[in-house]
C-alpha positions as a Markdown table, in Angstrom:
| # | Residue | x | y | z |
|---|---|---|---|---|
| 1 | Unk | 0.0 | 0.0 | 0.0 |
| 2 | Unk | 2.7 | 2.9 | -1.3 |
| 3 | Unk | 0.4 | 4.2 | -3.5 |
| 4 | Unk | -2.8 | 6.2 | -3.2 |
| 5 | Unk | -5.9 | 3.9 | -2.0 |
| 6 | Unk | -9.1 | 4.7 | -1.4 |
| 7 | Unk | -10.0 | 4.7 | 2.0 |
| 8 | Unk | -13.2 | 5.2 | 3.5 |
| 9 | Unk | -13.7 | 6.1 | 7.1 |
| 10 | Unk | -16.6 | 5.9 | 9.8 |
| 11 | Unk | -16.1 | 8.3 | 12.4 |
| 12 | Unk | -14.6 | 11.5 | 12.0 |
| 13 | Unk | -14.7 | 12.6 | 15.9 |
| 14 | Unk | -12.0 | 14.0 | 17.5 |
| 15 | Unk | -9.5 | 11.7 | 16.3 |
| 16 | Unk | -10.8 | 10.4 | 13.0 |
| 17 | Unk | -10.9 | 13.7 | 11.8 |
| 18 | Unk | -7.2 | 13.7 | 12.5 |
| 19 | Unk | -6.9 | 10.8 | 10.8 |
| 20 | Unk | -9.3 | 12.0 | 7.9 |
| 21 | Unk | -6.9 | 14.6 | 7.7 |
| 22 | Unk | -3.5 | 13.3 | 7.4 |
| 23 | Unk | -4.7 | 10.3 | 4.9 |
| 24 | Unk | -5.8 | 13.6 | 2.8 |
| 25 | Unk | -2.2 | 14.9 | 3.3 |
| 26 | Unk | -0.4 | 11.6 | 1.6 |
| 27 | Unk | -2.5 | 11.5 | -0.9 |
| 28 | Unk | -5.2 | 9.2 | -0.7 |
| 29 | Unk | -8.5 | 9.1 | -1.7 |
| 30 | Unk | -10.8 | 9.4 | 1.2 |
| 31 | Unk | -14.7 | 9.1 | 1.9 |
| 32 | Unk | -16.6 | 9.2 | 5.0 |
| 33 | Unk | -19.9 | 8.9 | 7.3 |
| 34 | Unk | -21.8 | 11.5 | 7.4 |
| 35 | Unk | -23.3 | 11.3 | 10.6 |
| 36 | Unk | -23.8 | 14.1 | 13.7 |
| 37 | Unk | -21.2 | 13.0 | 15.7 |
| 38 | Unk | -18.7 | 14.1 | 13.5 |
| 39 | Unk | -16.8 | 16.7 | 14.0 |
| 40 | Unk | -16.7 | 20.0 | 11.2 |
| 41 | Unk | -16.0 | 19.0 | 7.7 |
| 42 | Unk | -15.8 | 21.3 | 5.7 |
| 43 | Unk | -12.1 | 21.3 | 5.5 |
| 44 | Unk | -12.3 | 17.8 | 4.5 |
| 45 | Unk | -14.4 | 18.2 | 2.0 |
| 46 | Unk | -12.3 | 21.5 | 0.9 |
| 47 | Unk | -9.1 | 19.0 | 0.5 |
| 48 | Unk | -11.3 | 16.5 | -1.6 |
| 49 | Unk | -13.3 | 13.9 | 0.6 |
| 50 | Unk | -16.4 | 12.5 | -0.3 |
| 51 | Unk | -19.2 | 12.7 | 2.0 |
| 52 | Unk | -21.6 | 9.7 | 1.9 |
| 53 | Unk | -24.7 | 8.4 | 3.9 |
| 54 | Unk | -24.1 | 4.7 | 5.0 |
| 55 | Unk | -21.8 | 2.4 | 5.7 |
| 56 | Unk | -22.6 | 0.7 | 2.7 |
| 57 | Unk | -21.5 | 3.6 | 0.2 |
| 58 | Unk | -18.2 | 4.4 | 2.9 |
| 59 | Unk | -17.3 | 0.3 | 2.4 |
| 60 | Unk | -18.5 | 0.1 | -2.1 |
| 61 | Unk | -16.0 | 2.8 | -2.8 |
| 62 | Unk | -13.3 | 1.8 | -0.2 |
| 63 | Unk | -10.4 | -0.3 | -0.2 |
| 64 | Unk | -9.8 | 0.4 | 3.3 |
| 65 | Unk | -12.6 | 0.9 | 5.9 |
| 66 | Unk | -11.6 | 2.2 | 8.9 |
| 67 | Unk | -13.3 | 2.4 | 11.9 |
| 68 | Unk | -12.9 | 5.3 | 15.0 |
| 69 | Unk | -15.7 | 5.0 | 17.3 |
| 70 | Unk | -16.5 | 4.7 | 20.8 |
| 71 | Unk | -16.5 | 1.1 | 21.5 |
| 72 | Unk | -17.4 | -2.3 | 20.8 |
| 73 | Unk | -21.2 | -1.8 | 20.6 |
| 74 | Unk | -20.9 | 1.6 | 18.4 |
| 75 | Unk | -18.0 | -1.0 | 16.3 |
| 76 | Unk | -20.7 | -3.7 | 15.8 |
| 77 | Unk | -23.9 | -1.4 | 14.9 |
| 78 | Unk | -22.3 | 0.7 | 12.1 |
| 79 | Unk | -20.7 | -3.0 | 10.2 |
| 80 | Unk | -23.8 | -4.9 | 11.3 |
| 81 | Unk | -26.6 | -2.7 | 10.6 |
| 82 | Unk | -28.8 | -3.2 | 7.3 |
| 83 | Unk | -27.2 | -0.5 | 5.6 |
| 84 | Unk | -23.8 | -1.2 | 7.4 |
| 85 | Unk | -20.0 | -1.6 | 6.3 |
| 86 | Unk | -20.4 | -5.2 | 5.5 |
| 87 | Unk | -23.6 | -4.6 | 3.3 |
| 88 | Unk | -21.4 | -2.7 | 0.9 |
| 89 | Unk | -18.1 | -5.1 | 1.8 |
| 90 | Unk | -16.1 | -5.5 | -1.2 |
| 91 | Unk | -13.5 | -8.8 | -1.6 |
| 92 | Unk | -10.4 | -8.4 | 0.3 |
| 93 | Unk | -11.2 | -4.9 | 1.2 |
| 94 | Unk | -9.3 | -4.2 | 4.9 |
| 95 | Unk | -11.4 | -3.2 | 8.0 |
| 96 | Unk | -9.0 | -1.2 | 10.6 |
| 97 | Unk | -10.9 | -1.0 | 13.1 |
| 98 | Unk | -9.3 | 1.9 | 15.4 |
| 99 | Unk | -11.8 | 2.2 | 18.4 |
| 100 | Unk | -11.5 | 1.0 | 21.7 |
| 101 | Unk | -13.1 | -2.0 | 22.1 |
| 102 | Unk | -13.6 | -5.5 | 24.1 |
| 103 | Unk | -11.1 | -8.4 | 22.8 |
| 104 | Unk | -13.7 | -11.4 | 22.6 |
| 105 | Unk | -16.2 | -9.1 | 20.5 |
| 106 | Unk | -13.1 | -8.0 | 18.5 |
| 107 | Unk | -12.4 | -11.5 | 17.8 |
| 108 | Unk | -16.7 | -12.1 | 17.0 |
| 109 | Unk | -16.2 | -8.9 | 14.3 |
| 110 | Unk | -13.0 | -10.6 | 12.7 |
| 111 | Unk | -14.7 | -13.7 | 12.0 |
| 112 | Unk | -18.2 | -11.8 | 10.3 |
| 113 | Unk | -16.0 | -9.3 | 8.2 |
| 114 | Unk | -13.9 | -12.6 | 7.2 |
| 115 | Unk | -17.2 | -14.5 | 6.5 |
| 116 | Unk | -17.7 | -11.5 | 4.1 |
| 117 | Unk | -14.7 | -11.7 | 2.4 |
| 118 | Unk | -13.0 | -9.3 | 3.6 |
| 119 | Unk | -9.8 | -8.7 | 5.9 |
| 120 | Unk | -9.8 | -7.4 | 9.8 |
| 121 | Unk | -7.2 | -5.9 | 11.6 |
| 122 | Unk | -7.4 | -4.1 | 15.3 |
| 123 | Unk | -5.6 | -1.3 | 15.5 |
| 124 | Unk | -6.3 | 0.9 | 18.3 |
| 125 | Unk | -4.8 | 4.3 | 19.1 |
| 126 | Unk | -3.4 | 6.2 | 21.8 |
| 127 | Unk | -2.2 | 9.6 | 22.1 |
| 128 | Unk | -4.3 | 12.6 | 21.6 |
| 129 | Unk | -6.3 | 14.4 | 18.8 |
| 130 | Unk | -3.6 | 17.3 | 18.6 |
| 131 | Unk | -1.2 | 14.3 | 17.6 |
| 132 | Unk | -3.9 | 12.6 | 15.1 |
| 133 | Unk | -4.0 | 16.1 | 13.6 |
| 134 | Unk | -0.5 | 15.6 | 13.4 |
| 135 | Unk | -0.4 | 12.3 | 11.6 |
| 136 | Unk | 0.9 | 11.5 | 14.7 |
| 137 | Unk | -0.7 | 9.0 | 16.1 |
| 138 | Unk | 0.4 | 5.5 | 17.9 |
| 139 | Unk | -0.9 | 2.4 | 16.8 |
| 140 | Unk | -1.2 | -1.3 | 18.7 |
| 141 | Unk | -2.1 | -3.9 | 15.7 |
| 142 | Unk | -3.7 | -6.3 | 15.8 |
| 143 | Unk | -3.2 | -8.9 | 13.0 |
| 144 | Unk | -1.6 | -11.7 | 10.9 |
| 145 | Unk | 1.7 | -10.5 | 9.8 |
| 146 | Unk | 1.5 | -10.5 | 6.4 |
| 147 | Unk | -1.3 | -8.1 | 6.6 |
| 148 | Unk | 0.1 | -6.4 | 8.8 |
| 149 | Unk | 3.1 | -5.4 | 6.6 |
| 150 | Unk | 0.7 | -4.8 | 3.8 |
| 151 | Unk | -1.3 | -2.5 | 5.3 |
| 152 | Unk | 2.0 | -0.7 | 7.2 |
| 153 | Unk | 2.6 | 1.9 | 4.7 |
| 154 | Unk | -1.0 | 3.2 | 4.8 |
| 155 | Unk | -0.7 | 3.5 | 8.6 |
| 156 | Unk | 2.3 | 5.3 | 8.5 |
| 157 | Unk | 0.4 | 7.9 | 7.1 |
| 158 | Unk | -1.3 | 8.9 | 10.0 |
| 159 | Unk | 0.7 | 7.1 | 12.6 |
| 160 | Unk | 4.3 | 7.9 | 14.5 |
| 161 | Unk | 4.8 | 4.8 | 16.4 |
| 162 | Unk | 2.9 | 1.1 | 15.0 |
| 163 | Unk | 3.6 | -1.5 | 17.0 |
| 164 | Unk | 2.2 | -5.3 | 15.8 |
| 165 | Unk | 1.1 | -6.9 | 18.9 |
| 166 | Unk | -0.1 | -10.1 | 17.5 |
| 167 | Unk | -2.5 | -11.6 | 15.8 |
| 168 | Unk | -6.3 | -10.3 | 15.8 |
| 169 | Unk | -7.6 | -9.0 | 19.2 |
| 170 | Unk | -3.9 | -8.1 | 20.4 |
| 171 | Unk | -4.3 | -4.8 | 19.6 |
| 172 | Unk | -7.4 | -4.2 | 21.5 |
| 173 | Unk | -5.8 | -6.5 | 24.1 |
| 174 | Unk | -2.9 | -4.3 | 24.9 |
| 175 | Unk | -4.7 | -1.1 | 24.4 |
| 176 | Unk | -6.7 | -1.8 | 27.5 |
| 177 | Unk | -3.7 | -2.8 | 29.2 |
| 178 | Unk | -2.7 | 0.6 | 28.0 |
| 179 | Unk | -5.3 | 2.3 | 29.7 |
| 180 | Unk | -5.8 | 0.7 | 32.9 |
| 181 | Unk | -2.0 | 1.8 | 33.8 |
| 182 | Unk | -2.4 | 5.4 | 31.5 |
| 183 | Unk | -5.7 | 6.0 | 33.6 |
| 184 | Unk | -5.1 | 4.2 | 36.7 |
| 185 | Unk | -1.7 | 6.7 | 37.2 |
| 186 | Unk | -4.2 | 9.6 | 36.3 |
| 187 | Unk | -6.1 | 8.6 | 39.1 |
| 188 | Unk | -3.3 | 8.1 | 41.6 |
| 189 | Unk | -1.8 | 11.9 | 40.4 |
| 190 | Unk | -5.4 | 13.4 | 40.8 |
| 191 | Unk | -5.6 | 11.7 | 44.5 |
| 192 | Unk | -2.3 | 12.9 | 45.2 |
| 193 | Unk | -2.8 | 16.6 | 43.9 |
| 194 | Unk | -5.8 | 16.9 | 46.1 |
| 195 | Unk | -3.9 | 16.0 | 49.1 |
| 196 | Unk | -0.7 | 17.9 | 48.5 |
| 197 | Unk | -3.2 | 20.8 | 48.2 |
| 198 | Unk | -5.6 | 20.2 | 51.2 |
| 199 | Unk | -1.5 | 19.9 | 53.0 |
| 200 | Unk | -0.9 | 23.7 | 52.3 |
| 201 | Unk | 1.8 | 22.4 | 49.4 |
| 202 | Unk | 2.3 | 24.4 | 46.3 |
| 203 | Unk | 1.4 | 23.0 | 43.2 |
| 204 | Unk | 4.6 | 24.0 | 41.7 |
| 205 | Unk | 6.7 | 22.3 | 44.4 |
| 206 | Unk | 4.4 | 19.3 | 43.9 |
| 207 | Unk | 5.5 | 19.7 | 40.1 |
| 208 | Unk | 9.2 | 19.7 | 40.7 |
| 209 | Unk | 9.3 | 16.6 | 43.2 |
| 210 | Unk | 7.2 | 14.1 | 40.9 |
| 211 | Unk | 8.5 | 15.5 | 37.9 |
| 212 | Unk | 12.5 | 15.0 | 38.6 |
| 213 | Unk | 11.3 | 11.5 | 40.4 |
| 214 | Unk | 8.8 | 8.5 | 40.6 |
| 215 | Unk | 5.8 | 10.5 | 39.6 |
| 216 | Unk | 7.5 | 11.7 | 36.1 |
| 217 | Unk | 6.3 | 10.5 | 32.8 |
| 218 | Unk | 3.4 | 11.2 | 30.3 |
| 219 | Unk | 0.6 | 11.0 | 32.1 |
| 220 | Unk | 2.0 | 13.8 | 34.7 |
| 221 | Unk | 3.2 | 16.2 | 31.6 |
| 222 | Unk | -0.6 | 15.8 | 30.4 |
| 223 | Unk | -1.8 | 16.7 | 33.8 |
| 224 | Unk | 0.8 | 19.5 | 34.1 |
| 225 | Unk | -1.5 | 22.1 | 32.1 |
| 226 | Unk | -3.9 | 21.8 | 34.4 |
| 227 | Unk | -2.2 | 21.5 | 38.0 |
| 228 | Unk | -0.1 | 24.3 | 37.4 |
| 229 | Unk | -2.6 | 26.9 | 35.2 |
| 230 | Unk | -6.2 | 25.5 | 35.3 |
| 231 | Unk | -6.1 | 24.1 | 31.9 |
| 232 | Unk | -7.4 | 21.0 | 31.3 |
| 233 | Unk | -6.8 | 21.0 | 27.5 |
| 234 | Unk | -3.2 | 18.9 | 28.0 |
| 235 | Unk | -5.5 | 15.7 | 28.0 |
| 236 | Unk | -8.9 | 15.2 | 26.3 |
| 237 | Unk | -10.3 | 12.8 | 27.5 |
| 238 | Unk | -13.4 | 12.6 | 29.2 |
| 239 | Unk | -14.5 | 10.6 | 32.6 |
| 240 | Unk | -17.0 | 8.9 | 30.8 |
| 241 | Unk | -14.3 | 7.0 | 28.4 |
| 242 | Unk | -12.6 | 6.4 | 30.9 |
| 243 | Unk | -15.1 | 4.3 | 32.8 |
| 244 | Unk | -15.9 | 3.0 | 29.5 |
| 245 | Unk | -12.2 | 1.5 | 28.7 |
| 246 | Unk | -12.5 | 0.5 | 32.4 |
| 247 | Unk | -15.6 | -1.2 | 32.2 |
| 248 | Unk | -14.2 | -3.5 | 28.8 |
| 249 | Unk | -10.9 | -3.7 | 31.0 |
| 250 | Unk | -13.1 | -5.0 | 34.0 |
| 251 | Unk | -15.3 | -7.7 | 31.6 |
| 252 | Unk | -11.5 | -8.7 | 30.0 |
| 253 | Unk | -9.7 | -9.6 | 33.2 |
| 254 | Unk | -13.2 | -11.2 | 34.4 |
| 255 | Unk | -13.0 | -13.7 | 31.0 |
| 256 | Unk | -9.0 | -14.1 | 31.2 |
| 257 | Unk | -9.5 | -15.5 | 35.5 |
| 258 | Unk | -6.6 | -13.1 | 36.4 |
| 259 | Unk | -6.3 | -10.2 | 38.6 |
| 260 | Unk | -8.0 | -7.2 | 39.2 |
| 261 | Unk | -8.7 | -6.0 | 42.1 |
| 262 | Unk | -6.6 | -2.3 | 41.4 |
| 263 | Unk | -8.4 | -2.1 | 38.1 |
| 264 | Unk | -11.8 | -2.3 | 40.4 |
| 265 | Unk | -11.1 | 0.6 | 42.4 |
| 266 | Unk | -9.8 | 2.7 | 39.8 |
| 267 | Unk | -12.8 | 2.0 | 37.8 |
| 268 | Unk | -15.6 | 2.5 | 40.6 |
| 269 | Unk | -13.6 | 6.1 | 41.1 |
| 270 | Unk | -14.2 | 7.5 | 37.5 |
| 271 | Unk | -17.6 | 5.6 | 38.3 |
| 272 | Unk | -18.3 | 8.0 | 41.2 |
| 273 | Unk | -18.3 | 11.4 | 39.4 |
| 274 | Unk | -21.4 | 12.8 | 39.1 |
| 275 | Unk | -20.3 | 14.4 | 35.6 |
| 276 | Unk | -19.1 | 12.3 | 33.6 |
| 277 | Unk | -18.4 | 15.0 | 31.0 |
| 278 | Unk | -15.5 | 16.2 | 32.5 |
| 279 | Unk | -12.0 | 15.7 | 31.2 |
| 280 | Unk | -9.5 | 13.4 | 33.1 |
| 281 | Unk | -7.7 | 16.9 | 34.4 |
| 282 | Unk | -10.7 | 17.6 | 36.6 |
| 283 | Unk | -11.0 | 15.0 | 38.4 |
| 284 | Unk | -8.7 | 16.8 | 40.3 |
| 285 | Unk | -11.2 | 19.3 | 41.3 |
| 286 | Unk | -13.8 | 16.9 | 42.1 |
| 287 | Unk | -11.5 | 15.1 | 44.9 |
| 288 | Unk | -10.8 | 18.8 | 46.4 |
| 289 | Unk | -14.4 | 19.2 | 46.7 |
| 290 | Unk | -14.9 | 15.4 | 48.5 |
């Protein structure tokens, strides 16, 4: 795939407007969902997308479908539906699927786009959307290896870092390993901010202690913004993802017999706020007010 494909994409949010984006940039054809959710197109359309109305029309035109939506449920609807992706399937076409989802329906997906005759790879994302605007993004794939280094140079166009963890469901598998640690550490940092403050300590002295030791890393530089400055914009992400990826990391451990008693209290603390709206930031705020 080092020449321009056609790719058609289902969910242009936050981050698959990113990724709309930099496909655009290399020089591949792209189409896309028109659906409410999305975020503002017109500069898509402006660099020469094609808006359509199903998931039918996105997957007919497509050699490449891929998918960035919430979860496994949103994952299932918009290839399952009667005027889904698979409707409009054609043979060996590849379905990325870039969302966030549960492993075992993961694997359930594979097996129906397969059926179809057509090719399935997980290949969730982390980062942020300023990074998907950036072409930017990291990638955890999911997939046999030959497809996998197919379909690399096509990801590279919108990804920094791809890293093949396996075959299907490895992707999804490690990305809410991802999370748990990524989100359980945001919760530890928020706890900890809230005491350091209720203590009378200054947030910049907090700052310099868990920055030059055990408390450095990403998650911390995302939180920064709003420690230091009140701006939560450092890490988009809302509460209400988070107990979703928490939930599917919950169900996960639950199938796979194995540990997760951490996991458990992490998740019934994003499960506590009232709004789930908020970003991962202000959490912060809400354990100053408890």
């Amino acid at each position: 795939m080092t020449t321009s494909r056609q790719v058609g994409i289902v969910g242009v949010g936050l981050m698959g407007h990113g990724i709309a984006s930099s496909l655009l940039r290399a020089g591949h054809q792209v189409s896309f969902l028109e659906h409410p959710g999305n975020q503002p197109v017109e500069d898509l359309l402006a660099a020469g997308a094609t808006a359509l109305s199903s998931g039918r029309e996105v997957a007919q035109s497509a050699e490449v479908v891929i998918l960035c939506v919430t979860g496994s449920p949103q994952v299932e609807s918009v290839l399952f539906e009667p005027r889904g992706v698979l409707a409009g399937l054609t043979p060996g076409c590849v379905v990325v699927d870039c969302s966030t989802a549960l492993p075992s329906s993961t694997e359930h997906v594979a097996a129906r786009v397969t059926e179809a005759g057509g090719r399935f790879m997980d290949a969730a994302m982390t980062r942020t959307p300023k990074e998907a605007a950036e072409g930017r993004l990291n990638l955890i794939v999911g997939a046999p290896k030959p497809l996998f280094d197919e379909t690399l140079p096509l990801l590279q166009s919108f990804a920094e870092n791809i890293a093949h963890a396996g075959e299907v469901g490895a992707g999804h598998t490690l990305k809410l390993l991802h999370n748990f640690v990524s989100l359980g550490f945001s919760a530890v940092l928020a706890e900890a901010t809230a005491a350091s403050r209720k203590a009378g300590i200054s947030d910049s002295a907090l700052l310099e202690v868990l920055g030059a030791g055990g408390g450095g890393g990403v998650v911390l530089e995302r939180l920064r913004p709003y420690i230091a400055d009140n701006d939560p914009s450092g890490f988009k992400f809302t509460v209400a993802n988070a107990s979703k990826d928490l939930g599917y990391y919950h169900t996960m451990t639950n199938e796979l017999a194995v540990e997760g008693g951490i996991a458990e209290a992490v998740r019934n603390l994003y499960h506590s706020v009232e709004d789930q709206s908020l970003s991962i930031p202000e959490l912060i705020g809400v354990l100053e007010q408890r």
